[in-house]
C-alpha positions as CSV (number, residue, x, y, z in Angstrom):
1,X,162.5,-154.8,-21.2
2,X,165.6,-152.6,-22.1
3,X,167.3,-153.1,-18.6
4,X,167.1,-157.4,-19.6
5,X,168.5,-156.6,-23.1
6,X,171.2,-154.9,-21.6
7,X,171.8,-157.2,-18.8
8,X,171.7,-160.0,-21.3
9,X,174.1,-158.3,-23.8
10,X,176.6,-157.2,-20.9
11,X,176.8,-160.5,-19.5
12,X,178.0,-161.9,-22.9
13,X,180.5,-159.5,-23.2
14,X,182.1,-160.5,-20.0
15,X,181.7,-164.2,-20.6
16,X,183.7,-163.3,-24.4
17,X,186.1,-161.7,-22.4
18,X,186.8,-164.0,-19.5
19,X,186.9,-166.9,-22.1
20,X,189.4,-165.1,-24.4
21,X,191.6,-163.8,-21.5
22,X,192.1,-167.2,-20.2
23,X,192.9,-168.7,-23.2
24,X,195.7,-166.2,-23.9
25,X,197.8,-167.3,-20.7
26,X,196.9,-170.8,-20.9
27,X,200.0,-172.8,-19.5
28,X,201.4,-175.7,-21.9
29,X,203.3,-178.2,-20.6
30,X,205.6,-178.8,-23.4
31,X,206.6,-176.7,-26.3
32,X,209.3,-176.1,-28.9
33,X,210.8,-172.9,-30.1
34,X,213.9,-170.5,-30.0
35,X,215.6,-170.5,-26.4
36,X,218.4,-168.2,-25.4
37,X,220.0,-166.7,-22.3
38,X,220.0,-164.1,-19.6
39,X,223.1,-161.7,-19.8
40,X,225.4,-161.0,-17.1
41,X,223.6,-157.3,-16.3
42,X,220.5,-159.5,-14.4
43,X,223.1,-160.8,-12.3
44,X,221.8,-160.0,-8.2
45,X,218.4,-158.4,-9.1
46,X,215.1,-160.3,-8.3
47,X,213.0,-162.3,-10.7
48,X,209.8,-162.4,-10.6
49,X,209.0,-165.2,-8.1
50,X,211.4,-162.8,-5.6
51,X,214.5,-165.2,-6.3
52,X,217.6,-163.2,-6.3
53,X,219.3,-164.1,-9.7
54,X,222.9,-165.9,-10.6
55,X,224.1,-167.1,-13.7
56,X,225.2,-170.2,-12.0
57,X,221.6,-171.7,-11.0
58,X,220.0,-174.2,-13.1
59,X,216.8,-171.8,-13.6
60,X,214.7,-170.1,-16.7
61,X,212.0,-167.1,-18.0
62,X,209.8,-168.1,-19.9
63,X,206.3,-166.6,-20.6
64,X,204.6,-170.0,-21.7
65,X,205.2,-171.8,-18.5
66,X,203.4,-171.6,-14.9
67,X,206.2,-169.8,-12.6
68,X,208.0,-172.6,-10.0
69,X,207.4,-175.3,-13.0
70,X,210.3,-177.9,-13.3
71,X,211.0,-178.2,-16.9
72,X,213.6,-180.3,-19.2
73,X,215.1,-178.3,-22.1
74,X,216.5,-180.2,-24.6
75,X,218.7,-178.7,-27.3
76,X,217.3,-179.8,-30.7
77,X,221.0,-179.6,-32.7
78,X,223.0,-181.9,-30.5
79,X,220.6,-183.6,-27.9
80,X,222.2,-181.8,-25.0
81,X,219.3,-181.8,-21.7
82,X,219.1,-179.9,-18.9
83,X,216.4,-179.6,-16.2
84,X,215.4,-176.0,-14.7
85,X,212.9,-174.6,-12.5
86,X,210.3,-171.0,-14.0
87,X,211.3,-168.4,-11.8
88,X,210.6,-165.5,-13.7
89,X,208.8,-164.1,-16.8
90,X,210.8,-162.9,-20.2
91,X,210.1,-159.2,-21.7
92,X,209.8,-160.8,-25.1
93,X,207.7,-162.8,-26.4
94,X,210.0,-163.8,-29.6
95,X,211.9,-166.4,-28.1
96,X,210.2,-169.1,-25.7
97,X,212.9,-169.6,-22.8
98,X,216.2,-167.8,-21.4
99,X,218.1,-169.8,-19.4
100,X,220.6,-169.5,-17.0
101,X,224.3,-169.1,-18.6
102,X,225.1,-172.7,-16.4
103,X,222.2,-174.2,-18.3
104,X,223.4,-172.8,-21.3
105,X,226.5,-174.2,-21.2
106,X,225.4,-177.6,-20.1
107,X,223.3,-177.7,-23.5
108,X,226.3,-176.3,-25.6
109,X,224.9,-173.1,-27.3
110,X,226.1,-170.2,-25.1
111,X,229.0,-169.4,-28.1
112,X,225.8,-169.0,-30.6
113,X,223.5,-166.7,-28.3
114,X,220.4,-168.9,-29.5
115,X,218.8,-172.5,-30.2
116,X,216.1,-174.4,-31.3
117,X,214.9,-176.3,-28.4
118,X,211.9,-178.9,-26.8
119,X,211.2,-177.8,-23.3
120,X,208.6,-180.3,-21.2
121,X,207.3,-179.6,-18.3
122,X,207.8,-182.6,-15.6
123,X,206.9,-183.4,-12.1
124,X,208.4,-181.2,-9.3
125,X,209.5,-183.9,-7.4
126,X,212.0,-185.5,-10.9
127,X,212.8,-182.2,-11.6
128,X,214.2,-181.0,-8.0
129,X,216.2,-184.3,-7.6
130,X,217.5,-183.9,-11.5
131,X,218.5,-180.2,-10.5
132,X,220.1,-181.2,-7.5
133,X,222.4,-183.6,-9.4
134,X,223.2,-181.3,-12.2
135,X,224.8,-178.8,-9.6
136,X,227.6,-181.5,-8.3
């Protein structure tokens, strides 16, 4: 009779714990919040998906996000979109994107470091041929 009671209570435990640890990384698919960007010193080293890094990609961290998501940031002060792709996770959890300095300037914040922004996650397909035009 003990062993069940203690099956029964260690079996609740996991299922609170599995149910709690999945909701923590839930991935949204669209979100607003502070957005900022990656300095120069990331330049060359790997993000997280194994992408080696530059400044002149059209690409984001982000924590909230699945990694290899195609997302459009728009820049909640002047209206300013771009489109990026997750390729790597962010240290902080303050801010909700850091973006490329190309996608920074493209929205028209790099001169203040940070922005509020919308960021929506869209169809791999849209966002590849959006990114694809941006670099032209």
């Amino acid at each position: 009779m003990l062993t069940l009671k203690h099956t029964s209570i260690t079996i609740l435990l996991l299922l609170t714990a599995t149910v709690s640890f999945a909701g923590k990384y839930k991935h949204k698919h669209r979100a607003s919040g502070i957005a900022s960007y990656y300095g120069s010193k990331f330049e060359g080293r790997k993000t997280a998906n194994g992408d080696v890094f530059t400044n002149r990609g059209y690409t984001a961290a982000s924590n909230k996000f699945r990694m290899g998501a195609y997302a459009r940031v728009t820049n909640k002060s002047n209206g300013n979109k771009v489109y990026v792709r997750i390729n790597d996770r962010m240290g902080n959890d303050k801010r909700l994107i850091d973006l490329t300095v190309a996608a920074t300037e493209q929205l028209g914040f790099k001169q203040q470091g940070t922005t509020k922004v919308k960021v929506k996650v869209v169809k791999d397909k849209k966002g590849k041929r959006k990114i694809r035009r941006q670099n032209r």
